[in-house]
N, CA, C and O atoms as a GROMACS GRO file, in nm:
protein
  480
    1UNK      N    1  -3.096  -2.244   0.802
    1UNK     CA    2  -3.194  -2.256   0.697
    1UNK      C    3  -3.132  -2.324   0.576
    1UNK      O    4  -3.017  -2.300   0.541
    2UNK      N    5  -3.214  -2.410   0.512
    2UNK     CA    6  -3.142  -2.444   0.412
    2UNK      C    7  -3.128  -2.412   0.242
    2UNK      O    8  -3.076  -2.493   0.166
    3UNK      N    9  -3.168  -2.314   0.209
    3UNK     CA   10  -3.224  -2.189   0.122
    3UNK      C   11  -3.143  -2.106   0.186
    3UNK      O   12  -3.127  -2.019   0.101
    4UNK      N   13  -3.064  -2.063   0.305
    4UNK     CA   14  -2.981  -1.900   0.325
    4UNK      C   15  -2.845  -1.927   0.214
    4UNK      O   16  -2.775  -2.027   0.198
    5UNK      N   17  -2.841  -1.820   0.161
    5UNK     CA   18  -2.733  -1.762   0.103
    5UNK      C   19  -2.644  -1.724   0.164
    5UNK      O   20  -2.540  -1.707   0.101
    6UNK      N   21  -2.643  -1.700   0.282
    6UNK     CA   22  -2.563  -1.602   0.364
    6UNK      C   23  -2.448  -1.697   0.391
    6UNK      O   24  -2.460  -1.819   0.403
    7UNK      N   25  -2.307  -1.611   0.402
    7UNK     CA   26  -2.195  -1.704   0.414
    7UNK      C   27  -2.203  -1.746   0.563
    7UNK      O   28  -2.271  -1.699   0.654
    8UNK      N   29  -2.081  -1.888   0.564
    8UNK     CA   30  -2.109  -1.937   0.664
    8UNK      C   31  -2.006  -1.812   0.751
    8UNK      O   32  -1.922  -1.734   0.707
    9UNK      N   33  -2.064  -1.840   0.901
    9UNK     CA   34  -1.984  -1.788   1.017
    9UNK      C   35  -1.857  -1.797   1.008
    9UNK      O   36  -1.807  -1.689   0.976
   10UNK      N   37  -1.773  -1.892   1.025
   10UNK     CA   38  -1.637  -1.947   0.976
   10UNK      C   39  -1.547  -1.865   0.876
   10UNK      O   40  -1.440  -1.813   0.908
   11UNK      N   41  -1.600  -1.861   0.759
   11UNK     CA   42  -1.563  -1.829   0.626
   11UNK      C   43  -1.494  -1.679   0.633
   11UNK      O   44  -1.547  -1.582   0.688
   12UNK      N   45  -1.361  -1.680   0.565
   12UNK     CA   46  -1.245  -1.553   0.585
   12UNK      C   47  -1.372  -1.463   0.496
   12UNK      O   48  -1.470  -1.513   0.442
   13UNK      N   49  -1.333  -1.307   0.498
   13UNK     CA   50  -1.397  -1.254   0.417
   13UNK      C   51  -1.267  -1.170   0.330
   13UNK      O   52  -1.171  -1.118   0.386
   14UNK      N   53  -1.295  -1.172   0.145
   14UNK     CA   54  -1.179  -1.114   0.089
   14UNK      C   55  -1.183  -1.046   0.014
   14UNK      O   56  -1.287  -1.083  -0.039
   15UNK      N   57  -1.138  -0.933  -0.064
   15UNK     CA   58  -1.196  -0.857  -0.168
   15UNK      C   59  -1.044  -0.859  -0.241
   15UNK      O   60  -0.952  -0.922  -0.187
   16UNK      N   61  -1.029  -0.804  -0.339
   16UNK     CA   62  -0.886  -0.735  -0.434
   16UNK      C   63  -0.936  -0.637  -0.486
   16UNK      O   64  -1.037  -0.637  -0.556
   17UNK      N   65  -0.839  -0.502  -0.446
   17UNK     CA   66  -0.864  -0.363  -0.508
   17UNK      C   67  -0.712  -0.354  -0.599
   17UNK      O   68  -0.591  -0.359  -0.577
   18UNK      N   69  -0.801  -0.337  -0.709
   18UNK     CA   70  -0.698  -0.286  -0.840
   18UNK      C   71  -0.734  -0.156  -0.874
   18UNK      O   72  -0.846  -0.105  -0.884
   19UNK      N   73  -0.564  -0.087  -0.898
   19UNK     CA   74  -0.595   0.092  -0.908
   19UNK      C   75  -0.466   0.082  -0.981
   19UNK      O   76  -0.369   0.010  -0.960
   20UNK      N   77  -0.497   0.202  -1.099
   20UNK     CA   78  -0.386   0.270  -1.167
   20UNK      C   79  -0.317   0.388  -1.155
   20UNK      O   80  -0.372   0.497  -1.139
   21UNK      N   81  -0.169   0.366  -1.164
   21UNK     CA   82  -0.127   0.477  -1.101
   21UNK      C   83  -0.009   0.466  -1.218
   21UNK      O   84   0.028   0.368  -1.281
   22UNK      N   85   0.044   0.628  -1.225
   22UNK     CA   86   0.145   0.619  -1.359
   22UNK      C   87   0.293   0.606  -1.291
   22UNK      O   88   0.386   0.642  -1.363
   23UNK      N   89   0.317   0.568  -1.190
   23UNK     CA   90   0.420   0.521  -1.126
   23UNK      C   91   0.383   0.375  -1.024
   23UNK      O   92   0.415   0.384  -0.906
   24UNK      N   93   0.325   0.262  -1.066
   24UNK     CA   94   0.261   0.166  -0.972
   24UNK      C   95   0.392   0.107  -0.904
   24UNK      O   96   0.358   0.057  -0.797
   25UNK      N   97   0.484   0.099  -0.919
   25UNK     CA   98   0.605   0.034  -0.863
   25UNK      C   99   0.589   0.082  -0.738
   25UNK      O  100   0.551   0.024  -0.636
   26UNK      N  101   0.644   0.279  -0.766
   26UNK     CA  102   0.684   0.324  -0.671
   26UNK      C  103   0.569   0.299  -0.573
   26UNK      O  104   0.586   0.238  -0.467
   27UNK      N  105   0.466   0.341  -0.608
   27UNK     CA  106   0.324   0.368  -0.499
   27UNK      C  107   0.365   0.223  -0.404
   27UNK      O  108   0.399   0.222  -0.286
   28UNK      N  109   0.347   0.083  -0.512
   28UNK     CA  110   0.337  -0.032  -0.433
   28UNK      C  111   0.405  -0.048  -0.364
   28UNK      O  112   0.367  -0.100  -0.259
   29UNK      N  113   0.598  -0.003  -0.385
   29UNK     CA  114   0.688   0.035  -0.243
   29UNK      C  115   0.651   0.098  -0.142
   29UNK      O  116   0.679   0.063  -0.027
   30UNK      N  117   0.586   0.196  -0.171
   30UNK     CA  118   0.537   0.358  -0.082
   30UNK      C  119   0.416   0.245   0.054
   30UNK      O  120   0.415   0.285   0.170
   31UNK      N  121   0.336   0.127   0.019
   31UNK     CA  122   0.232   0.090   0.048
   31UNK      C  123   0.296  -0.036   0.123
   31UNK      O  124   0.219  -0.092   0.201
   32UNK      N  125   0.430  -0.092   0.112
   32UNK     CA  126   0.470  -0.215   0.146
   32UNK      C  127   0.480  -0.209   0.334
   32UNK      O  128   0.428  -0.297   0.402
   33UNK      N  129   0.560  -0.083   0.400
   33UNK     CA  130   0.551  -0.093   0.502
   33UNK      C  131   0.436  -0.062   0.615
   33UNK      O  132   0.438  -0.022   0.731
   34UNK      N  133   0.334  -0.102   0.519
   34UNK     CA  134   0.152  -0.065   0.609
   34UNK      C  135   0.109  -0.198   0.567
   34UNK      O  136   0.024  -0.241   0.645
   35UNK      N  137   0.139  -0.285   0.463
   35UNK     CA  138   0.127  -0.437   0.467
   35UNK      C  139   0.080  -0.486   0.598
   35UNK      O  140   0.125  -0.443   0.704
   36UNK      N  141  -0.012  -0.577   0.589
   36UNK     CA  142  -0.009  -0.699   0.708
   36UNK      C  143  -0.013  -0.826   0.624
   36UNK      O  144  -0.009  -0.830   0.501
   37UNK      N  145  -0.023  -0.950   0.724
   37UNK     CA  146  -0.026  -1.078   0.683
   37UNK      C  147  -0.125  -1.128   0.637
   37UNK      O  148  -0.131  -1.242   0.588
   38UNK      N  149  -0.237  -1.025   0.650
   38UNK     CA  150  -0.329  -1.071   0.561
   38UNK      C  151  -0.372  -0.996   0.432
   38UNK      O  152  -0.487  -0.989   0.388
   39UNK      N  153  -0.247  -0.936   0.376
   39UNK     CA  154  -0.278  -0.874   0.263
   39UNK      C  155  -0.156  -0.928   0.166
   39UNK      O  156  -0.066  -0.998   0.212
   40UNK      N  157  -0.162  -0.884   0.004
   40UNK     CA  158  -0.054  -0.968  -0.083
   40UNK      C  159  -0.121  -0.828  -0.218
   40UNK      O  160  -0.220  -0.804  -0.286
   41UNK      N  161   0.037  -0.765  -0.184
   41UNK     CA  162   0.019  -0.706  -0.315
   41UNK      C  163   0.156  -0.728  -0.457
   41UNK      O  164   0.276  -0.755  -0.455
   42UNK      N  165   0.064  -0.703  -0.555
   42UNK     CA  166   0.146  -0.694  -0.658
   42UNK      C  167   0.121  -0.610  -0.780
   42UNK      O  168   0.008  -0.568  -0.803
   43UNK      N  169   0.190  -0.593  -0.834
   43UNK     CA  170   0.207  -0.495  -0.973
   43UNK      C  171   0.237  -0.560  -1.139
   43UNK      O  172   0.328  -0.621  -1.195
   44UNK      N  173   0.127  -0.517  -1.167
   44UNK     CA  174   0.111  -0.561  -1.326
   44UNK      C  175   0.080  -0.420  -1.399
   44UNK      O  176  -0.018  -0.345  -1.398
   45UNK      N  177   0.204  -0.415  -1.462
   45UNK     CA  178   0.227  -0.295  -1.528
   45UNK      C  179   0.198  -0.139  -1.491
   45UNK      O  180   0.298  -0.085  -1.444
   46UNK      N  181   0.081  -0.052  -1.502
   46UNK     CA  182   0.028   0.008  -1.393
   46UNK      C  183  -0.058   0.036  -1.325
   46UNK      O  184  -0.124   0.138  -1.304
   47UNK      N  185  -0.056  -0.116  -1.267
   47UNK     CA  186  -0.211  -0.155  -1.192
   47UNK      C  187  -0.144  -0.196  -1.061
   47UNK      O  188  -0.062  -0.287  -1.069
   48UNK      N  189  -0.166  -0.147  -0.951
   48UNK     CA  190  -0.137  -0.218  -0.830
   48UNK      C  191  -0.270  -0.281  -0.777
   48UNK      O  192  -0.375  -0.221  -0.753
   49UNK      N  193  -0.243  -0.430  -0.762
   49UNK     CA  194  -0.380  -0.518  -0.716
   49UNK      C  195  -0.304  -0.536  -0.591
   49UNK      O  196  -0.186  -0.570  -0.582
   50UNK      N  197  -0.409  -0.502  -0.468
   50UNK     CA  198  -0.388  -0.564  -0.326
   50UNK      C  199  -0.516  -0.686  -0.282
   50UNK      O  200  -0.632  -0.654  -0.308
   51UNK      N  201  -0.499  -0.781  -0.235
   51UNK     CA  202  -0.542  -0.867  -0.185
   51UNK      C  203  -0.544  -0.897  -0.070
   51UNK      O  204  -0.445  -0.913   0.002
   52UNK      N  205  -0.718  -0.915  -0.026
   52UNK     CA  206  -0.687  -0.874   0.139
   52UNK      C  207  -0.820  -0.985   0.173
   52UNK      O  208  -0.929  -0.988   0.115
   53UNK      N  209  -0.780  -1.061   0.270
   53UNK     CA  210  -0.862  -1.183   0.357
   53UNK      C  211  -0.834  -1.121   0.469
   53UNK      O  212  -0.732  -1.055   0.492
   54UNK      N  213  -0.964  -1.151   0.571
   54UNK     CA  214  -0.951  -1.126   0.682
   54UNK      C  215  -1.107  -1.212   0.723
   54UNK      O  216  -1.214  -1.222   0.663
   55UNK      N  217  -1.040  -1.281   0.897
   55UNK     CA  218  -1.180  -1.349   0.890
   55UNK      C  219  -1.329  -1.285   0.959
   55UNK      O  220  -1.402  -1.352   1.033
   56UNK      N  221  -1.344  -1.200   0.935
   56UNK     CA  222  -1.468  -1.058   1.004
   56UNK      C  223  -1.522  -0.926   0.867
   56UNK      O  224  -1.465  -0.859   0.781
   57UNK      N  225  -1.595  -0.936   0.894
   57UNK     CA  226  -1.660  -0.835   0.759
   57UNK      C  227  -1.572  -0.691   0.819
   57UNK      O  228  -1.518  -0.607   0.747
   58UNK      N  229  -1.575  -0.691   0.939
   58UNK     CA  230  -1.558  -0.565   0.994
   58UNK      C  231  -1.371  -0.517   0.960
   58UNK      O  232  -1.300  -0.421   0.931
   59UNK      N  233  -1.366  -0.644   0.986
   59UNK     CA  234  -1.163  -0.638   0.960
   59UNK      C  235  -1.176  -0.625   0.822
   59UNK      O  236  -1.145  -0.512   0.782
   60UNK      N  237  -1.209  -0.698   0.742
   60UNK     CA  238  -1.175  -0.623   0.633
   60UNK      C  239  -1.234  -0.521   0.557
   60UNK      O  240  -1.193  -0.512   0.441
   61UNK      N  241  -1.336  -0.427   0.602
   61UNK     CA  242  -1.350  -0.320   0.583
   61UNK      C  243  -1.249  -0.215   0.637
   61UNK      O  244  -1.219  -0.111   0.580
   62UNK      N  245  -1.206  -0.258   0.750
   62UNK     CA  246  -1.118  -0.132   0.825
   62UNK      C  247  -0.980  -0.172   0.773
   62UNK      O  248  -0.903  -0.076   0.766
   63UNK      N  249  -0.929  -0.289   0.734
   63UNK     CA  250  -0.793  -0.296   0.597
   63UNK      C  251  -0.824  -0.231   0.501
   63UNK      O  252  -0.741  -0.144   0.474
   64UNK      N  253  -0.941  -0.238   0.412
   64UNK     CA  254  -0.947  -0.187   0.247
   64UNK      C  255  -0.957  -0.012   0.324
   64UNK      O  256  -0.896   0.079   0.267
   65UNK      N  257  -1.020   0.012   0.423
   65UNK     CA  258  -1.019   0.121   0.439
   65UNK      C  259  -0.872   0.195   0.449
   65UNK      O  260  -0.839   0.276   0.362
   66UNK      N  261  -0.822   0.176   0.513
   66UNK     CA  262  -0.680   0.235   0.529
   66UNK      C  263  -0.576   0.189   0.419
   66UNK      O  264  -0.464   0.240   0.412
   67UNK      N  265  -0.628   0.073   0.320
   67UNK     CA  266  -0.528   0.083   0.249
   67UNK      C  267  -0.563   0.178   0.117
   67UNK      O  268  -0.489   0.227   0.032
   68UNK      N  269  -0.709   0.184   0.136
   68UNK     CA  270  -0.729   0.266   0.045
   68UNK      C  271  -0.659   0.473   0.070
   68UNK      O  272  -0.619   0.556  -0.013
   69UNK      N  273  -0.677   0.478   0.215
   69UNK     CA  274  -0.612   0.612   0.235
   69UNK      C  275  -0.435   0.602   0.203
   69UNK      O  276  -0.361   0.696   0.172
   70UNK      N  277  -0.404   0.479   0.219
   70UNK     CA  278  -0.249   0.494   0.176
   70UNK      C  279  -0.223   0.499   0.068
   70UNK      O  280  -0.114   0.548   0.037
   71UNK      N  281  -0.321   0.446  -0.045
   71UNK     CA  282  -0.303   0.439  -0.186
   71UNK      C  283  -0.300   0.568  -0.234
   71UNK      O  284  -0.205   0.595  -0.308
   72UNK      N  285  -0.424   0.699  -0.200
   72UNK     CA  286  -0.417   0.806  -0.203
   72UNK      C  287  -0.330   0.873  -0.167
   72UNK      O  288  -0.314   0.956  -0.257
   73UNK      N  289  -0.224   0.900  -0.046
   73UNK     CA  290  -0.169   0.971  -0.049
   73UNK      C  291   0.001   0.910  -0.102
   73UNK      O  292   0.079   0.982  -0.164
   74UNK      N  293   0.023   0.809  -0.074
   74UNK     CA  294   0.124   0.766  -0.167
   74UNK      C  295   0.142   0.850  -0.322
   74UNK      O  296   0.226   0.937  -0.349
   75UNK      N  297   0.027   0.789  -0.418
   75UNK     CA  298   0.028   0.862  -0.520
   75UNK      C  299   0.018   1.092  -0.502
   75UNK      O  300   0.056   1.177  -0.583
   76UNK      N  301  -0.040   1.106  -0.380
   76UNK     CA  302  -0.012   1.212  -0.376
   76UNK      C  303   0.147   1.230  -0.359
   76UNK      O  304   0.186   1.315  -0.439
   77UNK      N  305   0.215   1.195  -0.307
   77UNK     CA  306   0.344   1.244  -0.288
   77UNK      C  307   0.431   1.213  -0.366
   77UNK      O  308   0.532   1.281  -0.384
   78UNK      N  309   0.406   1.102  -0.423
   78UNK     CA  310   0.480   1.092  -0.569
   78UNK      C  311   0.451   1.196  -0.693
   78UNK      O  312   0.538   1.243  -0.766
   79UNK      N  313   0.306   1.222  -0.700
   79UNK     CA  314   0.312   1.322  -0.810
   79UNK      C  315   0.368   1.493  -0.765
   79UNK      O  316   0.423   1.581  -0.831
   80UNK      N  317   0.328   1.484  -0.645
   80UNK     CA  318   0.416   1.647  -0.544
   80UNK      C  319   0.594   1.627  -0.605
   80UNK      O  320   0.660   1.705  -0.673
   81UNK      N  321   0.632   1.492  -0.550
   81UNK     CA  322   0.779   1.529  -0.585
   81UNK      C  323   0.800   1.503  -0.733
   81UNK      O  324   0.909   1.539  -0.777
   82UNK      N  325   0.715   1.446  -0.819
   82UNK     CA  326   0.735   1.461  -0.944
   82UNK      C  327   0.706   1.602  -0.977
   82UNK      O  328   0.812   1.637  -1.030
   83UNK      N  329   0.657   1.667  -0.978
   83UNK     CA  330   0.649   1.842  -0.993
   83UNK      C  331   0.760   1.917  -0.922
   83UNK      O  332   0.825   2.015  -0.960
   84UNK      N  333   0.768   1.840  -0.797
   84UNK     CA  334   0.889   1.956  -0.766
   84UNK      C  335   1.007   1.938  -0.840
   84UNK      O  336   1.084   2.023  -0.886
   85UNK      N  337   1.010   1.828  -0.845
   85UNK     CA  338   1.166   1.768  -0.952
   85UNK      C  339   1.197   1.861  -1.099
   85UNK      O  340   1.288   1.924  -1.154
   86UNK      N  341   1.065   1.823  -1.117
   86UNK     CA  342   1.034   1.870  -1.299
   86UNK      C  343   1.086   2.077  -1.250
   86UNK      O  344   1.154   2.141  -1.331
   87UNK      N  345   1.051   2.122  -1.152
   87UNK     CA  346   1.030   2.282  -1.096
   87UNK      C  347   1.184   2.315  -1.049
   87UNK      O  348   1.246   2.421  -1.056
   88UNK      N  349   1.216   2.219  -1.011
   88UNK     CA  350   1.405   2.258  -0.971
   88UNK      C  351   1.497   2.183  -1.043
   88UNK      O  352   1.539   2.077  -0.997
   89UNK      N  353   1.534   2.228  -1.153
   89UNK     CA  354   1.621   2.173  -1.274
   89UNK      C  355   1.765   2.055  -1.206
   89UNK      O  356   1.800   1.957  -1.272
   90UNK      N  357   1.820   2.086  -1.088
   90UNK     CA  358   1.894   2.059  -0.996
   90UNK      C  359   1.868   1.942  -0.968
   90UNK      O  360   1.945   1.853  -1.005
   91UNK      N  361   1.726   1.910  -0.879
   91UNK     CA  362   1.732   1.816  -0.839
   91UNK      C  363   1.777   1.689  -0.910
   91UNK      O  364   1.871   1.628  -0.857
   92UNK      N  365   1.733   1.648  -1.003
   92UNK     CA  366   1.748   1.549  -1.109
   92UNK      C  367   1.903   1.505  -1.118
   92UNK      O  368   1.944   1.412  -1.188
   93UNK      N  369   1.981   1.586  -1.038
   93UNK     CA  370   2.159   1.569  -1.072
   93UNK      C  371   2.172   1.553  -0.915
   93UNK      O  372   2.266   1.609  -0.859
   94UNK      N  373   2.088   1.486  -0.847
   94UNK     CA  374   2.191   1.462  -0.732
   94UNK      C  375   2.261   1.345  -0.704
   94UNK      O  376   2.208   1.235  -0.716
   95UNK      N  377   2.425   1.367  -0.654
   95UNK     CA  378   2.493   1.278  -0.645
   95UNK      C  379   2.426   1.139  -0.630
   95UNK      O  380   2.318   1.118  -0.575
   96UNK      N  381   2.504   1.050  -0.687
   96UNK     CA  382   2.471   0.910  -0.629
   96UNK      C  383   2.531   0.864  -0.480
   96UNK      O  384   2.464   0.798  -0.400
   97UNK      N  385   2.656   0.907  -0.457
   97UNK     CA  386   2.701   0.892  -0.300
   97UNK      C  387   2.613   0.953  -0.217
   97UNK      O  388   2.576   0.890  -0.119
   98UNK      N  389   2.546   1.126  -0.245
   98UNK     CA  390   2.465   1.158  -0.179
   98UNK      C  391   2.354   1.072  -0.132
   98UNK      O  392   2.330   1.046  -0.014
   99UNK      N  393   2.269   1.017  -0.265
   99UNK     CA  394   2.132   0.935  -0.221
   99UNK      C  395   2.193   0.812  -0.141
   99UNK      O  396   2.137   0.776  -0.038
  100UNK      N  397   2.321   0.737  -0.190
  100UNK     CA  398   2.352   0.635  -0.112
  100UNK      C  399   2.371   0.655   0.056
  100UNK      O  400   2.372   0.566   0.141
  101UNK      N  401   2.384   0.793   0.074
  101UNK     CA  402   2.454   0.798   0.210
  101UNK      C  403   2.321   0.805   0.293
  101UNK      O  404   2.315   0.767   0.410
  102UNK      N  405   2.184   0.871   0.204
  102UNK     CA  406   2.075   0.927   0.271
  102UNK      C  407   1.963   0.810   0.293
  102UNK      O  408   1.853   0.806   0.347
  103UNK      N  409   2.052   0.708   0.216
  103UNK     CA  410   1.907   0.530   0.207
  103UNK      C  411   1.957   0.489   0.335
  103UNK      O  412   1.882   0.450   0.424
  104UNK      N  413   2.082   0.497   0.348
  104UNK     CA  414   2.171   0.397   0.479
  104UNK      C  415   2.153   0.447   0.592
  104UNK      O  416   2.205   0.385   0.684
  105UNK      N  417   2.078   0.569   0.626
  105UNK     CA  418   2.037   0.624   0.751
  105UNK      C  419   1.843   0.593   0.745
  105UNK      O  420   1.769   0.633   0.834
  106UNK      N  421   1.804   0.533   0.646
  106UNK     CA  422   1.668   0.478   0.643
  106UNK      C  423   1.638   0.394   0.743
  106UNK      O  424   1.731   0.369   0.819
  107UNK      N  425   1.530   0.339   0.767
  107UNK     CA  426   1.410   0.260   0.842
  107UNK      C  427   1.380   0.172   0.766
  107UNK      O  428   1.304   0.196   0.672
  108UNK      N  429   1.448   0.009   0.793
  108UNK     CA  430   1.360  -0.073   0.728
  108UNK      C  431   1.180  -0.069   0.821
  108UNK      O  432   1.155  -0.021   0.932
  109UNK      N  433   1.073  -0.150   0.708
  109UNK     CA  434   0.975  -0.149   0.767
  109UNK      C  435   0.989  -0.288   0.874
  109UNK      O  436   0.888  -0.323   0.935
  110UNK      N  437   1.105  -0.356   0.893
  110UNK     CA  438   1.065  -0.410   1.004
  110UNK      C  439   1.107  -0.374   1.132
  110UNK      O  440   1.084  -0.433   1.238
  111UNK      N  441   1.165  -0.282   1.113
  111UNK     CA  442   1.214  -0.232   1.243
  111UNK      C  443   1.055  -0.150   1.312
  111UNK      O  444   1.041  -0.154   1.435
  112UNK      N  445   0.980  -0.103   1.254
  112UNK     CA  446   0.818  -0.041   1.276
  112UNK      C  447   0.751  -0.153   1.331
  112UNK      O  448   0.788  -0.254   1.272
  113UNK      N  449   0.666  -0.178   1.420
  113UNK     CA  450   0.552  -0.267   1.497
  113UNK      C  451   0.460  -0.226   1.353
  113UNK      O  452   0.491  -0.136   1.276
  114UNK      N  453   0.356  -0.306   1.340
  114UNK     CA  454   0.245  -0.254   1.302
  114UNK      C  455   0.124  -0.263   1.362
  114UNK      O  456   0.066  -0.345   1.434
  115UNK      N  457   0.092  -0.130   1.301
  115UNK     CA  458  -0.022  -0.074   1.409
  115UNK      C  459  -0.161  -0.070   1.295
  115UNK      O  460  -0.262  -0.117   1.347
  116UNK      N  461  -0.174  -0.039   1.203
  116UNK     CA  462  -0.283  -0.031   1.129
  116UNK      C  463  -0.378  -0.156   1.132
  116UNK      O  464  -0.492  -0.139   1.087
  117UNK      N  465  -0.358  -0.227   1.159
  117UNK     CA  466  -0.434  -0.346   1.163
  117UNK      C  467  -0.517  -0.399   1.271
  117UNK      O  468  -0.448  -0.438   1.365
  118UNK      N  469  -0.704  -0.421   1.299
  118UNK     CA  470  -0.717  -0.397   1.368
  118UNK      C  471  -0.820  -0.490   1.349
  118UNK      O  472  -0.886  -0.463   1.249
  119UNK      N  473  -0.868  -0.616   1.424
  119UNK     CA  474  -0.945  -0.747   1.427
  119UNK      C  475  -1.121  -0.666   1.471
  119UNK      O  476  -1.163  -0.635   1.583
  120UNK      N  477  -1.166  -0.656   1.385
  120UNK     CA  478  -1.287  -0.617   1.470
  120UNK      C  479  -1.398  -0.716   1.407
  120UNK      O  480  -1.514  -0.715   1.450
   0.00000   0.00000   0.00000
């Protein structure tokens, strides 16, 4: 028709969700290894904006969807261990060799397949 509005068939579909969080760094680390290639996030002060194309209405509903559940609990567990921290006077003094010894037995995220991502 030549009057439809409607996007063409072809055409990626994309949104950007911006959210504030009083630690956006950490969250946006916390969120990096659920990334796919069709998403691009970044941090402006404490706003984490994710950017997400995908070429199906359906794909990118089921990305914003799950990245939206990671955004939530990310910031949940950051503010949990910010309370527990603030609750055990201790923690706040742990060695630096300690944390160094406990990163080097970590998981980069590329060693993980990813699985969250799902073409529909």
């Amino acid at each position: 028709m030549a009057g439809d509005a409607s996007p063409r068939a072809d055409a990626a579909r994309s949104a950007t969700v911006r959210t504030e969080h009083a630690d956006a760094v950490t969250v946006a680390a916390a969120l990096a290894p659920d990334e796919t290639d069709s998403m691009r996030t970044r941090v402006d002060g404490d706003v984490v904006a994710c950017a997400v194309e995908r070429p199906t209405t359906g794909g990118l509903q089921s990305t914003l969807d799950d990245h939206l559940v990671n955004l939530r609990v990310a910031d949940r567990v950051i503010e949990r261990a910010r309370d527990h921290a603030a609750a055990t006077p201790d923690a706040a003094n742990v060695d630096a060799a300690d944390a160094d010894a406990a990163h080097d037995d970590s998981l980069d995220s590329a060693d993980e397949p990813q699985t969250t991502d799902t073409d529909t």
